[in-house]
N, C-alpha and C positions, 0 to 999 in steps of 0.2 A: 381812202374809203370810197369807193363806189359809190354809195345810196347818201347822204345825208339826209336828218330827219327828215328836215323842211320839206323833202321833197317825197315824203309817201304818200302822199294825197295827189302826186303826180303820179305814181308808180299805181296804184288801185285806179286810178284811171286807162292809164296805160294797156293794165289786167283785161278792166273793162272792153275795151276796143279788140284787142288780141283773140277775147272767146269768140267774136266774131269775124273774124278773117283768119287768112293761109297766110304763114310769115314760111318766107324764103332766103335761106342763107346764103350765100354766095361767097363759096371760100377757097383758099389755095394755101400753099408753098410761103409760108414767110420769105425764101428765097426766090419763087417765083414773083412774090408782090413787088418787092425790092426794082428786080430786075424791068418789071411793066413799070413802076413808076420813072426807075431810073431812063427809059427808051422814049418818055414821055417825058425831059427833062425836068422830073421835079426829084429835086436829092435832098428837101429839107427833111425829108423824116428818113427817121434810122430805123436800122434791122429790131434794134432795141426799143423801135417805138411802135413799131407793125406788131412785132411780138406783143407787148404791153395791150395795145388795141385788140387785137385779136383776143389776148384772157378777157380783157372787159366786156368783150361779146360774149365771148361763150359765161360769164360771170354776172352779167344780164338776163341771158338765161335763165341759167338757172334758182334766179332770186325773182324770177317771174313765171318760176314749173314751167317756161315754155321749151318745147322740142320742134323747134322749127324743121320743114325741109331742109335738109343742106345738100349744096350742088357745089362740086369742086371743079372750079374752071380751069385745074392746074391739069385735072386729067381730061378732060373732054376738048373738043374744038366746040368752035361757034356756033355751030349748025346742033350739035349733040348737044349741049347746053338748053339751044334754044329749043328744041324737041321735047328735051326733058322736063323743062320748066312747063312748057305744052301740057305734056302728061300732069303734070302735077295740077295743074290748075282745072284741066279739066275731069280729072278724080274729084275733086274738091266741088265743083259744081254738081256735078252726078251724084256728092252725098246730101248735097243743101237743098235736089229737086225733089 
């Protein structure tokens, strides 16, 4: 289960804070994830558990109506990423002035 009760008084807080900021997702390739952890010697988590992770974000989401930006680092480089996020942030302020 996701959510357990005890914790929806966490989760409308949560709510709370979200109305007021830009949430950014940051996502790729479960075989790309793999691959960056594995080059960065860390091989305790599985394909089976990036996956799992992965639904619980996006299953977070949507039991918080939110629609983050999402930026996939599988397709862009570092410079393009970091550009885009650029954009995005300052869309976000140009709406809040």
């Amino acid at each position: 289960e996701l959510l357990h009760p005890d914790h929806y008084d966490d989760l409308r807080a949560v709510k709370a804070i979200l109305n007021k900021c830009c949430v950014i997702y940051f996502e790729c390739s479960t075989q790309i994830l793999a691959e960056r952890l594995n080059s960065r010697g860390d091989e305790l988590v599985t394909v089976d558990q990036l996956e799992e992770i992965k639904n619980n974000y996006r299953s977070t989401f949507a039991v918080l109506n939110l629609t983050p930006y999402s930026v996939d680092t599988g397709k862009m480089t570092p410079e393009e990423v970091y550009t885009h996020v650029k954009g995005i942030i300052e869309y976000e302020e140009s709406k809040n002035s």
